[in-house]
C-alpha positions as CSV (number, residue, x, y, z in Angstrom):
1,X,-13.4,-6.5,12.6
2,X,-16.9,-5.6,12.1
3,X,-18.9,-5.5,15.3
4,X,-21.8,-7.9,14.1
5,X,-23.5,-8.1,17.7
6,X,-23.9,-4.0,17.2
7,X,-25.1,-4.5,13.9
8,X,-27.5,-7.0,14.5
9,X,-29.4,-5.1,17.4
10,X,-29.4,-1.8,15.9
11,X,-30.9,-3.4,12.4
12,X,-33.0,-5.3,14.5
13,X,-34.1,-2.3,16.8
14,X,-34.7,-0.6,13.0
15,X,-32.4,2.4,13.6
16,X,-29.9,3.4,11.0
17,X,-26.7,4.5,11.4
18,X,-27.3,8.0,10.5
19,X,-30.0,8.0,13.8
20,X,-27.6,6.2,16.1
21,X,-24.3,8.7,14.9
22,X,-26.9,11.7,15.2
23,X,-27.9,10.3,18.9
24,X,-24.4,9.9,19.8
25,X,-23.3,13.1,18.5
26,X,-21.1,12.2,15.7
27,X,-21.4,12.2,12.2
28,X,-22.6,8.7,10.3
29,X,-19.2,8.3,8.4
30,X,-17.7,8.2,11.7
31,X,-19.9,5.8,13.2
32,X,-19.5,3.4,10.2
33,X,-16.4,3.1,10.6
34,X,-16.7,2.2,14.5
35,X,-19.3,-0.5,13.4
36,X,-16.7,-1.8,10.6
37,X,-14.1,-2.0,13.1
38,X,-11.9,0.5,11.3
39,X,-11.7,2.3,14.3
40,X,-12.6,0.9,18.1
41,X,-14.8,1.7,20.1
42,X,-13.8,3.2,23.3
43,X,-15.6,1.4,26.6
44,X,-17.5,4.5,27.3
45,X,-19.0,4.7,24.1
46,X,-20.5,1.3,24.8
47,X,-22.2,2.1,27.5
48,X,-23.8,5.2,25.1
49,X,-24.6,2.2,22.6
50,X,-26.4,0.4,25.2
51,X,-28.6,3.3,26.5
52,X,-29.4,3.9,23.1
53,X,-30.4,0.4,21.9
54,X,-32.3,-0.2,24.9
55,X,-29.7,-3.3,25.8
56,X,-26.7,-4.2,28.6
57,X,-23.2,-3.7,27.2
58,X,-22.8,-7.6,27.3
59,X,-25.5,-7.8,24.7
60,X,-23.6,-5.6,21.7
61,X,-20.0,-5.9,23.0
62,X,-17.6,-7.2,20.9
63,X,-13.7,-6.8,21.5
64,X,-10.9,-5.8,18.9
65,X,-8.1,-7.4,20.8
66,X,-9.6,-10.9,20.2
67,X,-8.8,-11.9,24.3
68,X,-11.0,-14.2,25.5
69,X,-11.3,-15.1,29.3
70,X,-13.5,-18.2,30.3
71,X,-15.1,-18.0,33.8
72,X,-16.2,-20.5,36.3
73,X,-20.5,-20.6,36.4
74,X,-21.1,-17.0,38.3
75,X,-18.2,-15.6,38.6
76,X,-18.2,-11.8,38.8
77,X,-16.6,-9.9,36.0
78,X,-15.8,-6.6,35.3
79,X,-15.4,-5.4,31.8
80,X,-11.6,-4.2,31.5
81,X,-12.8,-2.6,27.7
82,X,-10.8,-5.1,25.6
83,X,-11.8,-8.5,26.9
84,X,-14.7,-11.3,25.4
85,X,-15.7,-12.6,28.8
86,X,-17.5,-16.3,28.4
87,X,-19.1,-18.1,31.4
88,X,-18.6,-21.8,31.4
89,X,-20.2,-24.6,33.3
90,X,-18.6,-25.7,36.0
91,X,-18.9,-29.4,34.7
92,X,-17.4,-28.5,31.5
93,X,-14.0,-27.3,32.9
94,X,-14.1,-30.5,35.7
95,X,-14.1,-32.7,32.1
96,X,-11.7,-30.7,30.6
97,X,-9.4,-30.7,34.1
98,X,-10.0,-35.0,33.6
99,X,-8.9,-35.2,30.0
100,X,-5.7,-32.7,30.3
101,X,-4.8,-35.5,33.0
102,X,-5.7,-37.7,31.1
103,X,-3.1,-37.0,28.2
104,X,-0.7,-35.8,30.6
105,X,0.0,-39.6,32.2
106,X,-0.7,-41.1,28.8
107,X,2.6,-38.4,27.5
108,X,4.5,-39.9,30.6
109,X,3.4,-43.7,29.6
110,X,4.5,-42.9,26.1
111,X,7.8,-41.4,27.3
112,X,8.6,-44.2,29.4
113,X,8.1,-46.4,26.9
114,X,10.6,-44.2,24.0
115,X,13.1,-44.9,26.6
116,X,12.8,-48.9,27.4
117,X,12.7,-48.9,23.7
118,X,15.7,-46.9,22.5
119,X,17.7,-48.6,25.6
120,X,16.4,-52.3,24.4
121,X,17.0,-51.0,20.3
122,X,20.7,-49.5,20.9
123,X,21.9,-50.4,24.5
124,X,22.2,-46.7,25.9
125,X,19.8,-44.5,27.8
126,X,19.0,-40.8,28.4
């Protein structure tokens, strides 16, 4: 999976590959191939990345084991090296918490209901 984060700041810092493969000390078809995602990225190279582009690690990280973990509003993370770490509003995972409850008694309700109506419908119950 192309790292499009990576991309985006290096094009927008106006280096090319070839400078940020050089500053790294690897060739350019090996650091093409890191931005394409055809090969990952190890954590420590990150932190390279970031000196390089002037940027924290959070700003051109990208994972390529697609695991996301949401937070609670400032937690404290630490990078593990394969992980898309997401902050969320406090608020936003109360509303969430309300509507999975939400659901849940309406399942139950619903439930309830299948039975009165298959013991009313054939005079047996479960």
């Amino acid at each position: 999976m192309e790292k499009v984060k990576l991309v985006e700041k290096r094009k927008s810092k106006g280096l090319s590959q070839s400078e940020i493969a050089e500053r790294m000390g690897m060739d350019v078809f090996n650091y093409c191939r890191r931005e394409n995602g055809q090969v990952k990225i190890p954590f420590r190279e990150w932190g390279k990345l970031a000196v390089i582009l002037d940027v924290s690690v959070e700003d051109i990280y990208e994972s390529e084991d697609n695991q996301v973990f949401i937070c609670k509003d400032n937690a404290k993370v630490q990078y593990q090296g394969t992980n898309n770490i997401y902050s969320i509003p406090e608020y936003l995972l109360e509303t969430q918490r309300k509507y999975i409850e939400k659901l849940e008694n309406e399942n139950r309700e619903l439930r309830q209901d299948n039975r009165e109506l298959r013991q009313n419908t054939h005079g047996f119950t479960n």
